[in-house]
C-alpha positions as CSV (number, residue, x, y, z in Angstrom):
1,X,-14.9,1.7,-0.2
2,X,-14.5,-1.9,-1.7
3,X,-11.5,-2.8,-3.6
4,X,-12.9,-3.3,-7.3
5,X,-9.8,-3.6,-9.4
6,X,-5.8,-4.2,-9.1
7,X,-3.8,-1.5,-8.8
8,X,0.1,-0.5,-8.4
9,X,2.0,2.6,-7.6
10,X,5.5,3.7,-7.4
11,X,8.6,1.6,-9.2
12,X,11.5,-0.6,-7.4
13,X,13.6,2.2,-8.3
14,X,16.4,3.4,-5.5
15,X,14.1,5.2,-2.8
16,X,11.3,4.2,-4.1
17,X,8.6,2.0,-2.9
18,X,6.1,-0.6,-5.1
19,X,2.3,-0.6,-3.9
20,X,-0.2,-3.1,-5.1
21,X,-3.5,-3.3,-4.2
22,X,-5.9,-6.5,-5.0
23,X,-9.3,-7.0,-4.3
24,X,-10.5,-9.8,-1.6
25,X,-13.7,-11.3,-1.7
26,X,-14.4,-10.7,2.5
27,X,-14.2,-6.9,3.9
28,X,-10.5,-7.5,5.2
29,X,-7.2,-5.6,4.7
30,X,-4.6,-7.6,4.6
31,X,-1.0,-5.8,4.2
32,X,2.3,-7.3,3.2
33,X,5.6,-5.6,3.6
34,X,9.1,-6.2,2.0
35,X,12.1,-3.6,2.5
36,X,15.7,-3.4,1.9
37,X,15.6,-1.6,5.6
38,X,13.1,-4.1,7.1
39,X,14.8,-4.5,10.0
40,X,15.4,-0.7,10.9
41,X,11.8,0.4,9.9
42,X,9.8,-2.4,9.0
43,X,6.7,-2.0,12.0
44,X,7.0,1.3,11.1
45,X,6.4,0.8,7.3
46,X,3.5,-1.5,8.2
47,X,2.2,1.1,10.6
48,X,2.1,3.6,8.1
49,X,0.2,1.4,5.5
50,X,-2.5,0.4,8.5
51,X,-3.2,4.0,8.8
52,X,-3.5,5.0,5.6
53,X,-5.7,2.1,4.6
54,X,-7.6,3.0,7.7
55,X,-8.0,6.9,6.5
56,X,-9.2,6.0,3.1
57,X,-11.7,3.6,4.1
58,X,-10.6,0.8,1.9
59,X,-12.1,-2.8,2.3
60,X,-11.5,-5.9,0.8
61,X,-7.9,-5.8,0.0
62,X,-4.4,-7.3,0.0
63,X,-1.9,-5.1,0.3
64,X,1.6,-5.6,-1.3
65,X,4.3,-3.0,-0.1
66,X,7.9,-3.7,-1.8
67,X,9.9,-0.7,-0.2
68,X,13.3,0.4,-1.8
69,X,14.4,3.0,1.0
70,X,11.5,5.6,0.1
71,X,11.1,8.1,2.5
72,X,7.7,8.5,4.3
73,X,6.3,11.3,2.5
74,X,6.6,8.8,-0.6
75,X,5.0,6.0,0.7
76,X,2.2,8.0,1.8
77,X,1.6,9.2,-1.6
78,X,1.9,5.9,-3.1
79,X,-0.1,4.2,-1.0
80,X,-2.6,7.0,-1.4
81,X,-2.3,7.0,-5.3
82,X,-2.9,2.5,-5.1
83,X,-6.1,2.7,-2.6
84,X,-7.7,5.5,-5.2
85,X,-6.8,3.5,-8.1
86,X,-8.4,0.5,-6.8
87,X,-11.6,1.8,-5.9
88,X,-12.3,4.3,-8.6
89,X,-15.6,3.3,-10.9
90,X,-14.6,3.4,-14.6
């Protein structure tokens, strides 16, 4: 599914994590990751976002992840709740 539309999910609250999604004009997914534990679980942040770009069949996107310490389960969701919004005909 192509990107048609920005989209966000989540807040920089405390264990929370900020996911934006932006269209691209070629069929690439291109994910960006900032985290206040980068250095502990940064690959595995980025990780997570590959796959779950991967199971939603996304294309054509940038991907902005701004991580606040959320726990997996969160990011999941978010990142779930950003790739829908984006692609979603109005």
């Amino acid at each position: 599914m192509k990107a048609l539309r920005s989209s966000v999910a989540g807040s920089l609250e405390s264990s929370d994590v900020l996911v934006s999604v932006s269209p691209r004009d070629d069929g690439n997914i291109e994910i960006s990751v900032e985290s206040i534990v980068f250095r502990q679980f940064g690959p595995r942040i980025r990780s997570v976002a590959e796959e779950a770009a991967a199971a939603s069949g996304i294309e054509g996107a940038t991907v902005a992840v701004n991580d606040r310490g959320a726990l997996e389960c969160t990011l999941r969701a978010r990142l779930e709740t950003a790739f829908e919004r984006a692609t979603e005909a109005r």
